[in-house]
C-alpha positions in Angstrom: 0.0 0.0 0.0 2.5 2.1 1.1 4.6 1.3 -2.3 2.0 3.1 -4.4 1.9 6.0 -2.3 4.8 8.2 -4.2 3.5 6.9 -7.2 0.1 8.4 -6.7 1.7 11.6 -5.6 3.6 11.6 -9.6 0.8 11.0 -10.9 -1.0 14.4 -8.8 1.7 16.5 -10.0 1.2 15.1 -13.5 -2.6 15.7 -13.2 -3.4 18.9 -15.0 -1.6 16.8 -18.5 -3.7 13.8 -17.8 -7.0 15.3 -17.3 -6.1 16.8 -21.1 -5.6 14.2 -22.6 -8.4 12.6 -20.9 -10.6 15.3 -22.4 -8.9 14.9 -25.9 -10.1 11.4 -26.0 -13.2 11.5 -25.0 -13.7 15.0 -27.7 -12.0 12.9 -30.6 -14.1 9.4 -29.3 -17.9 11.9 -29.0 -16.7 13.5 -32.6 -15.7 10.5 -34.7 -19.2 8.3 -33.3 -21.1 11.0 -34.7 -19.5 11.5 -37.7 -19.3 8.1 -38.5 -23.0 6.9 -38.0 -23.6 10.4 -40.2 -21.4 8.7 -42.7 -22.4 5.2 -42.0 -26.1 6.2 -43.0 -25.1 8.0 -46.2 -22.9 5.0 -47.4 -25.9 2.7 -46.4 -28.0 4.6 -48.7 -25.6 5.0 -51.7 -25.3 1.3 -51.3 -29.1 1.2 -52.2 -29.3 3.3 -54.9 -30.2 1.6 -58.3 -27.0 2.3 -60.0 -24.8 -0.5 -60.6 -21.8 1.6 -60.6 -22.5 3.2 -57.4 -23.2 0.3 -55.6 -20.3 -1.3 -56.5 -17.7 1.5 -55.7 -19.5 1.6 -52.3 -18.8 -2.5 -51.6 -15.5 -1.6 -52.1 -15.4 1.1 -50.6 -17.0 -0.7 -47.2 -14.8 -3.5 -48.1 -11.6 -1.5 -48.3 -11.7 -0.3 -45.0 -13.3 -3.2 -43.2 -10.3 -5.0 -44.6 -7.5 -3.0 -44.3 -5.5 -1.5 -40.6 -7.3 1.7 -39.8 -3.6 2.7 -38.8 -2.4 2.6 -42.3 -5.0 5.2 -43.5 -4.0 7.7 -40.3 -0.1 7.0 -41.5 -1.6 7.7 -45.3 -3.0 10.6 -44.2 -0.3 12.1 -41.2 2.4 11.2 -44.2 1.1 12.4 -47.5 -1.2 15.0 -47.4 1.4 17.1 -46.5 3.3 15.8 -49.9 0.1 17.2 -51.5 0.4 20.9 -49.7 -2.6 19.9 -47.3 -1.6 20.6 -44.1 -4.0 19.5 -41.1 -4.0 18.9 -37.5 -3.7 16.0 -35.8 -7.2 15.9 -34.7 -8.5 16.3 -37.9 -6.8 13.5 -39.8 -7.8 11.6 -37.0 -11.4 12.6 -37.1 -11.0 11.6 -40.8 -9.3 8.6 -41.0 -11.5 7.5 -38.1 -14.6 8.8 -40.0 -13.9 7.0 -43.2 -13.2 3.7 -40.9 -16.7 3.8 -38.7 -18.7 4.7 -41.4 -18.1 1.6 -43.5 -18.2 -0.7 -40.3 -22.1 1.3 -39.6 -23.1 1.0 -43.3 -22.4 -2.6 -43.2 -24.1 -2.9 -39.6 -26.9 -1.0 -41.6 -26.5 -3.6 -44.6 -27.5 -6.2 -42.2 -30.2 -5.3 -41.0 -32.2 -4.3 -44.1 -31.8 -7.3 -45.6 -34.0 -8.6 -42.2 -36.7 -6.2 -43.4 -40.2 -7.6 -44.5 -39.6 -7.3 -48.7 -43.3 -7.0 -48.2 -43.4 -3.6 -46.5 -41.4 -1.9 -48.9 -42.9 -3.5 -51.9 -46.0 -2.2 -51.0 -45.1 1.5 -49.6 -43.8 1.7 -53.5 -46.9 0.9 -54.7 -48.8 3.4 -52.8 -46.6 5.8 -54.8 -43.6 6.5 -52.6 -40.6 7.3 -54.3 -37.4 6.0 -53.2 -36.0 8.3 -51.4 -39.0 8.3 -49.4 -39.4 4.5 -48.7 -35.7 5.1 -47.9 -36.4 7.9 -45.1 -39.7 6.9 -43.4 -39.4 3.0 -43.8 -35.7 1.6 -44.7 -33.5 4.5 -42.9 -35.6 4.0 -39.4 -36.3 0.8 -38.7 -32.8 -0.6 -40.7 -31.3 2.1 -37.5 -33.6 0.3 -35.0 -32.5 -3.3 -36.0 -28.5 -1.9 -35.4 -28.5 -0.1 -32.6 -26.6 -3.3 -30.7 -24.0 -2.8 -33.1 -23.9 0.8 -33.5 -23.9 1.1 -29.7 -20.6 -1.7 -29.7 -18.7 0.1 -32.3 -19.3 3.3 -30.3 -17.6 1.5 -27.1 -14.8 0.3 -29.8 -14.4 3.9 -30.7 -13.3 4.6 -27.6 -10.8 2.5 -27.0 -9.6 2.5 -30.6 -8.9 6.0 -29.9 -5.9 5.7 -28.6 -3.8 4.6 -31.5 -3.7 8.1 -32.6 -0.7 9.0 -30.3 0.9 7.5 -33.2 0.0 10.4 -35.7 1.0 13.1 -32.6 -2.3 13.2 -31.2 -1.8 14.3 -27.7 -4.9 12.3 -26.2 -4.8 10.3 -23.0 -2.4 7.5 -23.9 -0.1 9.7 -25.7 -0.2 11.5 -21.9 0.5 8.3 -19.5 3.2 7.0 -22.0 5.1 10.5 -21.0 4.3 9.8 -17.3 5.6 6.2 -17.6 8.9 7.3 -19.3 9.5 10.3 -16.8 8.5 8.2 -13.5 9.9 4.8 -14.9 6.9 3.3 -13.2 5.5 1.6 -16.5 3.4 -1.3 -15.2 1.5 1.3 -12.7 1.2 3.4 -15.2 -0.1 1.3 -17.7 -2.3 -0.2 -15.6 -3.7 2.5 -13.7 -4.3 3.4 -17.8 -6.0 0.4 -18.8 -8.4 1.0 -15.3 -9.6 4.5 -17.1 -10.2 3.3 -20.3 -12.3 0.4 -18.5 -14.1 2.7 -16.5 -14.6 5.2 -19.6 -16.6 2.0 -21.0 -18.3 1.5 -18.2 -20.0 4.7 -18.3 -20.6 3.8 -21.8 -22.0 0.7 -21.6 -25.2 1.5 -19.2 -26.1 4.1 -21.6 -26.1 2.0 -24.7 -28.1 -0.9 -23.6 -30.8 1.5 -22.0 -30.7 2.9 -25.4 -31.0 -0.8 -27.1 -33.9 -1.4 -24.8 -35.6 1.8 -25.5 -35.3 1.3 -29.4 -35.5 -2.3 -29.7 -38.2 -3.0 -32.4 -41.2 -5.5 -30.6 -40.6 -8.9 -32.0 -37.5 -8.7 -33.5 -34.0 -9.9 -31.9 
């Protein structure tokens, strides 16, 4: 007990450096969730559109970034934009190469679920002389949203703790912060796992909230 006394007392005087990158994790985690179900449901919707073309360059492009490191496309992006003369900060290739990344995990989430709709339903809202785009917004869009908030919810918690790969591209978030405590105090397994304890209890408050949120919009009868 005694023995983790001074290191509680490093990590005091290190405090006002953890709580901001505390606060730049949970801003970059908040930012790319919305972002990427925004995206995820625009993707979705390209992916029913009835052009061939269209829907095949976005299956690849879901496929792409399903299947591929989200940490090469933040080193793409940290490493050649600047080659191009585009010059951003580390938060925003972050909240862009995490944006492109979630979005084609939600559309495929949304994928899913539509298939699980009745073909019935939307066969017959077109023949009462909805367009599309209509059947899409009051039929497809909700109740395909409904049917995914399990996995929506999941990849929100994984958003979280994905976030802290993005130390890598300079992003000074909470990781990025404990790893300077760790070298400066050379008390690495406290430090790490005093880390991995707030990134469990940053789930934990996540958690609660999206299963009252399942249970809330959970669709009578289905799953």
């Amino acid at each position: 007990m005694l023995d983790a006394f001074p290191f509680f007392v490093d990590l005091v005087s290190y405090g006002p450096q953890i709580v901001r990158g505390l606060r730049n994790t949970i801003l970059l985690s908040v930012t790319i969730t919305a972002t990427g179900l925004i995206g995820g449901i625009l993707v979705f919707a390209l992916a029913l559109t009835s052009s061939k073309t269209v829907r095949y360059v976005t299956q690849s492009y879901i496929s792409l970034f399903i299947g591929t490191p989200l940490i090469v496309f933040l080193f793409l992006l940290y490493y050649g934009l600047p080659s191009l003369g585009v010059t951003l900060s580390p938060f925003m290739i972050a909240v862009f190469g995490f944006t492109l990344n979630v979005s084609a995990y939600n559309a495929r989430y949304l994928t899913i679920a539509y298939k699980e709709l009745d073909p019935a339903e939307l066969e017959s809202a077109r023949g009462q002389g909805f367009s599309r785009f209509q059947v899409f917004r009051l039929i497809t869009a909700p109740q395909s949203l409904r049917m995914s908030v399990p996995a929506l919810t999941n990849q929100a918690i994984q958003n979280v703790k994905d976030s802290s790969i993005v130390f890598l591209i300079q992003y000074i978030e909470f990781f990025a912060q404990m790893q300077e405590v760790a070298s400066r105090t050379f008390l690495f397994f406290k430090t790490y796992l005093f880390t991995a304890f707030v990134y469990l209890l940053l789930v934990s408050v996540v958690v609660p909230i999206a299963r009252r949120l399942e249970r809330k919009l959970a669709i009578p009868g289905m799953g």
